[in-house]
N, C-alpha and C positions, 0 to 999 in steps of 0.2 A: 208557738211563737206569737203569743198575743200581745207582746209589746212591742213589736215593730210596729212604722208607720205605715199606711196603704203608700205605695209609688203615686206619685201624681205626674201627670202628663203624660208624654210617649213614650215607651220606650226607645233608647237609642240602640243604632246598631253597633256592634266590635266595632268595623272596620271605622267608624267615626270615632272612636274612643281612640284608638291606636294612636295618631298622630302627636291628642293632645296628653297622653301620659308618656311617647316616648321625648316630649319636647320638656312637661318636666322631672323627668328621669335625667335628663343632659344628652338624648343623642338626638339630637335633630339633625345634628353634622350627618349621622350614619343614616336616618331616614332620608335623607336629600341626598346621598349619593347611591342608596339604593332607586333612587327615584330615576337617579340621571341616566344608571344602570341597565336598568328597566326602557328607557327610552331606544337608551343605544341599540340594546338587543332587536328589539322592533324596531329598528330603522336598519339594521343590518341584515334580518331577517326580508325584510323588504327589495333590499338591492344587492345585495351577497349573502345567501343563505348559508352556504360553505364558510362565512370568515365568524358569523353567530356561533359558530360551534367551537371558535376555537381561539376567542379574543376574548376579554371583559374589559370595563372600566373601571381604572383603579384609583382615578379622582380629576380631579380640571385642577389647571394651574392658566391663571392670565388668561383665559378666554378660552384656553385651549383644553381638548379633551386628549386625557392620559390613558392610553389603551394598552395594555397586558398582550401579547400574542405569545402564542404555545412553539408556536416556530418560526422560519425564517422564512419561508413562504409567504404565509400571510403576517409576517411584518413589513415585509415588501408590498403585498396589495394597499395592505392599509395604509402604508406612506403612501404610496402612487396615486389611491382615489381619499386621500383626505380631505382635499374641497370639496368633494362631491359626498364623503360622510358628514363632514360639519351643515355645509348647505342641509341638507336633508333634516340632521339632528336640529338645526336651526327653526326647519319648516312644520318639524313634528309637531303638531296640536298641545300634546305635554311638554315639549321640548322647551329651552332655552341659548340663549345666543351661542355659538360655539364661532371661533376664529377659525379652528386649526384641528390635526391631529397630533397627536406626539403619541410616539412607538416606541415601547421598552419591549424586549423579550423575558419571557418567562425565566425562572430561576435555573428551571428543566433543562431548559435550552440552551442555556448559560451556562450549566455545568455538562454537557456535552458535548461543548463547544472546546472547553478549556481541555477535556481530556482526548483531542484529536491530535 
């Protein structure tokens, strides 16, 4: 390989490259709700370890964050302490501003529902 040229400067690391080929590939949209993802989980983890295992985020609309829950249990927590998740996701270091929560149930639970 004697015609390549020597690298000059530092090497960079992956995880710094990742950002800037998935923003131009076109998902930056999918990077930044993996991000907000990532937040929720660690701020749920923090004050409801039990609702981390059994909710995701499935995007923000208007301020508000859009949360997936598996069952009816904890779509009912997560209505009931939604200021107190927003607040939190708000205060998180990574985090950004959150209003609200808004609670969809799973598909799972949806189609269990219907067959009662």
């Amino acid at each position: 390989m004697p015609d390549q040229k020597p690298r000059k400067g530092r090497p960079q690391q992956i995880g710094s490259l990742i950002p800037e080929a998935a923003r131009a590939l076109g998902f930056e949209a999918e990077l930044e709700l993996s991000k907000q993802a990532n937040v929720l989980t660690s701020v749920l983890q923090e004050i409801a370890p039990h609702l981390a295992k059994t909710c995701r985020l499935i995007g923000s609309e208007r301020g508000r964050l859009v949360v997936e829950a598996d069952d009816r249990a904890a779509a009912q927590e997560l209505h009931l302490r939604g200021a107190e998740i927003a607040s939190a996701y708000t205060h998180h270091k990574e985090g950004s501003r959150a209003l609200g929560v808004s609670v969809r149930l799973s598909g799972l639970d949806q189609a269990t529902r219907e067959n009662e």
